[in-house]
C-alpha positions in Angstrom: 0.0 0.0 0.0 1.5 3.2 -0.9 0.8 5.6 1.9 2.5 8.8 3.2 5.5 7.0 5.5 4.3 9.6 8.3 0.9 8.4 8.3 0.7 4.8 10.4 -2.9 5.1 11.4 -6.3 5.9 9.9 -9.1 7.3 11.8 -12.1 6.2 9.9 -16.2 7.4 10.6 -18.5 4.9 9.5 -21.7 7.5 9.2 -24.3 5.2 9.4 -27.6 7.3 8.7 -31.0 7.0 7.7 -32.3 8.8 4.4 -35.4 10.8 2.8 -36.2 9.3 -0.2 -36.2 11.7 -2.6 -34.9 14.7 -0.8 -31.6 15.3 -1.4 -31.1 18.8 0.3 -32.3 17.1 3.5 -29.5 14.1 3.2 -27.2 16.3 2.4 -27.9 18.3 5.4 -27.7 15.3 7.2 -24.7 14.6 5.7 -22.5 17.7 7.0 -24.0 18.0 10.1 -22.5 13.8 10.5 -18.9 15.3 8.7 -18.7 18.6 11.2 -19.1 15.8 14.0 -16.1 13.4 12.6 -13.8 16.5 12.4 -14.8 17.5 15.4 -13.4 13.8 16.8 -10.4 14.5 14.2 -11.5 11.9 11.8 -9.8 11.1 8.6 -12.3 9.6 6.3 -16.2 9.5 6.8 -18.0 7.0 4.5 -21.8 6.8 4.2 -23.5 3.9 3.0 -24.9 3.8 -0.7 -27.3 6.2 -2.8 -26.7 8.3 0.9 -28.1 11.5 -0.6 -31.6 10.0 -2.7 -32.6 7.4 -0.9 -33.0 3.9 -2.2 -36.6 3.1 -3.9 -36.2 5.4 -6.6 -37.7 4.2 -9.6 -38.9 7.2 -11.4 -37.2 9.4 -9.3 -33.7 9.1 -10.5 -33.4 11.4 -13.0 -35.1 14.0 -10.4 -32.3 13.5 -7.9 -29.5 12.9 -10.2 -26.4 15.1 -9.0 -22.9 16.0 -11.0 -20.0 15.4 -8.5 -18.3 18.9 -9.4 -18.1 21.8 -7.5 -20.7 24.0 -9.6 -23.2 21.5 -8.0 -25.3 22.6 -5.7 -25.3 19.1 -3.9 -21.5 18.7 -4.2 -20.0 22.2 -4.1 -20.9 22.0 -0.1 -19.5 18.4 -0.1 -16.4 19.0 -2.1 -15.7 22.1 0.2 -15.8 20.3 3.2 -13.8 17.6 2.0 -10.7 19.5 2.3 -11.0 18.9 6.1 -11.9 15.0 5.9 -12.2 12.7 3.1 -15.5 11.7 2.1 -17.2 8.6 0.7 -20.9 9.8 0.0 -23.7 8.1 -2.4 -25.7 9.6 -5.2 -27.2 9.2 -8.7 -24.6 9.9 -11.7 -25.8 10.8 -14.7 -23.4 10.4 -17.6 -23.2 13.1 -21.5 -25.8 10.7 -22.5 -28.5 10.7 -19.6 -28.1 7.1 -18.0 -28.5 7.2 -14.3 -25.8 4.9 -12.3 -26.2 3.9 -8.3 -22.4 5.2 -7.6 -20.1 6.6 -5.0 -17.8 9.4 -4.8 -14.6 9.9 -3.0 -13.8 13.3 -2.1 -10.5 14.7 -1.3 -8.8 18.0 -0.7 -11.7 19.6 -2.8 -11.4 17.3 -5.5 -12.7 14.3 -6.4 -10.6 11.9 -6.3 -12.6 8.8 -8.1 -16.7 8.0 -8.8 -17.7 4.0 -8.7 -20.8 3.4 -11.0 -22.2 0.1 -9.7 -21.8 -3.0 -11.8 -23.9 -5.2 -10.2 -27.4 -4.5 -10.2 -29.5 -7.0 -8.3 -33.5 -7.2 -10.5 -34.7 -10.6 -8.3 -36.6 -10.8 -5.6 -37.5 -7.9 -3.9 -35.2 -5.4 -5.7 -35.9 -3.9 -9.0 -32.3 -1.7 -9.7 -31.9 -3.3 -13.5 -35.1 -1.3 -14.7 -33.8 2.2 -13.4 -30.3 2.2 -13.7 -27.2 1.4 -16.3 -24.6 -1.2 -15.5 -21.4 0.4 -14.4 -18.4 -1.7 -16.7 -15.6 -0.9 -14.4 -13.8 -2.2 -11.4 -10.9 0.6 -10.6 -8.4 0.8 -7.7 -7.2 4.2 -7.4 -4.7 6.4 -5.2 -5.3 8.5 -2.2 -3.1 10.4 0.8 -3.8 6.8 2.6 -2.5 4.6 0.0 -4.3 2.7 -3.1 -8.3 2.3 -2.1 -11.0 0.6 -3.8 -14.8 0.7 -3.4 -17.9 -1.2 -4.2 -21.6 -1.1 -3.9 -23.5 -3.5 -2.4 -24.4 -6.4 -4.8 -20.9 -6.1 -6.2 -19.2 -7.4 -3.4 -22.0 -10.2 -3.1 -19.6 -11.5 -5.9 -16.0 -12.8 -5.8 -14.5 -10.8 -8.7 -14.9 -7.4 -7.6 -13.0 -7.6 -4.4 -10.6 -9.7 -6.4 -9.9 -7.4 -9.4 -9.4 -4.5 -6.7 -6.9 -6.3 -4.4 -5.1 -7.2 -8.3 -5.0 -3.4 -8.5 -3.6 -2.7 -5.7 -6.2 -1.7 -3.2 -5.4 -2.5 0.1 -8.2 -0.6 2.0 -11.8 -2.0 0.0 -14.3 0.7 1.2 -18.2 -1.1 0.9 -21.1 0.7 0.7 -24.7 -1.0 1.2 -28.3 0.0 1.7 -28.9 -3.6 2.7 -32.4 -4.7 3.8 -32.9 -6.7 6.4 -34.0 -10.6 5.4 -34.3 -13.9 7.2 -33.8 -14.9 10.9 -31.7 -17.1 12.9 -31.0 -18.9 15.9 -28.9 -15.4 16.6 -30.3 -12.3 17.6 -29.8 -11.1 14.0 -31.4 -11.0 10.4 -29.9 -13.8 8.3 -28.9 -10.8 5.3 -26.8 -9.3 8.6 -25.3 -12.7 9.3 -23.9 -13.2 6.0 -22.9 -9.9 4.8 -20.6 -9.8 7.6 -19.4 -13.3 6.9 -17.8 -12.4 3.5 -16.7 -9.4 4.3 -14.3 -11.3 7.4 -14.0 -13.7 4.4 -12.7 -10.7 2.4 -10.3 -9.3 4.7 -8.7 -12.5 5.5 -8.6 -13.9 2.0 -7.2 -10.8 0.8 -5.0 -9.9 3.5 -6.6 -6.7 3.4 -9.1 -4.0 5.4 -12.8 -4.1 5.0 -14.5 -1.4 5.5 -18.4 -1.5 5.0 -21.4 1.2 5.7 -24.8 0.2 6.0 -27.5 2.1 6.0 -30.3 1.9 8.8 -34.2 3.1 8.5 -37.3 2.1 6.8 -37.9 3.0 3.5 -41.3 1.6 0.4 -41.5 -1.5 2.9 -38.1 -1.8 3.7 -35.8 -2.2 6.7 -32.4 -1.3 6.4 -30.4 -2.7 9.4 -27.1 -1.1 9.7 -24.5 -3.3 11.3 -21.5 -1.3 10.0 -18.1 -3.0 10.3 -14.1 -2.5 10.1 -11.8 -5.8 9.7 -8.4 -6.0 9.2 -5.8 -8.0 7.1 -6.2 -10.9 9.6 -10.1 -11.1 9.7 -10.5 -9.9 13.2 -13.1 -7.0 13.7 -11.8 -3.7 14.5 -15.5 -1.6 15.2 -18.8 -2.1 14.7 -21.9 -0.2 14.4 -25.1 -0.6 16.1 -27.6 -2.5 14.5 -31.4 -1.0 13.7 -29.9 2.7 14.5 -28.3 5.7 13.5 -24.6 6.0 14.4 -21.5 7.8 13.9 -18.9 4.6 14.8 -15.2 5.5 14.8 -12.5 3.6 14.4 -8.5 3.8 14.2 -7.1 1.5 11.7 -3.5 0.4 11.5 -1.3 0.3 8.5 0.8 -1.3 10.1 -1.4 -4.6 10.0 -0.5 -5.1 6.1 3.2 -5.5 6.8 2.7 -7.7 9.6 0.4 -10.3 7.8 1.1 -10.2 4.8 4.9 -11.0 6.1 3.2 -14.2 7.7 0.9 -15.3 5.1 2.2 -14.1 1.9 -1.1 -15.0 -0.5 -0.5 -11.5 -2.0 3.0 -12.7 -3.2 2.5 -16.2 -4.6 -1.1 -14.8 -6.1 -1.0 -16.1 -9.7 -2.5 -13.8 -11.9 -1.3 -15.3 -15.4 -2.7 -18.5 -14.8 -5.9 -16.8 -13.7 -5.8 -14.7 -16.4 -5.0 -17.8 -19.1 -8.1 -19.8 -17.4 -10.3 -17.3 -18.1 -9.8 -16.5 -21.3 -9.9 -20.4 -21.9 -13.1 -20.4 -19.6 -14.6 -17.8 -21.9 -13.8 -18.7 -25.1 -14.2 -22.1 -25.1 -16.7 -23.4 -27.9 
């Protein structure tokens, strides 16, 4: 991970809110009233879980909420500005030259924007309808900041091995996940089964990948839905660093070691011996056989 040799430790907000569907000027309210609070705790990074400033049951409202992630926008001008005191993770509605909507998140740094993920995974099954309202993002980029090389991902896309893996191929040794993730299923546990095993991979992830995962839920009820929060840090070795309340609104924070990448990665070096020509040469043979 390249990161600034000064910097050993990350203080990270996981700003785990409930939204107003539709109303953007109140999220985004919402949203620097939770960013004054993590500078006021001296914070490094705030990330808020996805579509953060719509709302998630859009439908026909996407192109109404749609935002541009510049600083002549009147949803990100405020955003970008206060991004030069604390990095920010927020989710919105792109809308790209040719007026398709994407589910995506922004990093914000230093007044800039550092990268936008369109999501490339669009769950249409079951209760969720995103394939009827939204384009397909088509790519899966690592990219740099003052903490080192960071990925993100929304949601369905780390319900799937490849994204995680592509990133972690890039270079990205902090994945940042974003969910509005409703709550499904019981257990034996005092938690909802959609809880239980979105925090499974994600340990899965951290471990398998020697990496940190950090993920931000959203809580609330929203159309029917119930959003359950949960919000968790693990590091390189699968152990849980912070979580967030389930069923509540929360600003968690957490200090993260970089240090923890050296020190695993030294004893399990899955990084190093990671064969990417085979994998590559398997796949094209996987998809272009016949």
């Amino acid at each position: 991970m390249r990161y600034n040799s000064e910097m050993t430790e990350i203080h990270i907000a996981l700003a785990q809110i409930n939204t107003v569907l539709g109303d953007v000027s109140a999220n985004l309210r919402k949203h620097i009233d939770y960013i004054d609070q993590a500078v006021s705790q001296a914070a490094d990074l705030i990330i808020f879980p996805e579509l953060s400033l719509t709302g998630y049951v859009l439908q026909d409202l996407a192109p109404i909420v749609a935002c541009k992630p510049r600083a002549d926008d009147p949803i990100f001008g405020p955003l970008l500005e206060a991004s030069r005191k604390i990095d920010i993770v927020a989710g919105f509605v792109d809308e790209d030259d040719r007026h398709r909507f994407y589910i995506s998140q922004a990093y914000l740094s230093r007044g800039q924007v550092a990268h936008v993920h369109h999501k490339v995974y669009l769950p249409t099954y079951g209760l969720f309808d995103e394939g009827r309202f939204f384009a397909w993002g088509d790519e899966i980029r690592a990219f740099d900041t003052r903490f080192g090389r960071v990925g993100m991902l929304i949601c369905e896309d780390f319900w799937h091995a490849s994204p995680p893996y592509l990133l972690w191929l890039d270079g990205a040794d902090l994945l940042l996940f974003s969910s509005a993730s409703p709550g499904r299923g019981l257990t034996r546990e005092p938690k909802l089964e959609s809880a239980r095993w979105v925090e499974h991979i994600n340990r899965a992830y951290a471990s398998l990948f020697t990496s940190f995962v950090v993920h931000t839920n959203r809580v609330g009820y929203e159309d029917g839905l119930h959003f359950w929060g949960g919000s968790t840090i693990f590091n390189p070795d699968g152990g849980l660093v912070a979580q967030a309340p389930y069923h509540e609104e929360a600003l968690t924070l957490a200090t993260v070691d970089l240090g923890w990448l050296h020190r695993t990665r030294a004893r399990l070096p899955l990084l190093r011996d990671e064969r990417t020509s085979l994998v590559n040469a398997e796949l094209n043979r996987i998809v272009n056989k016949g």
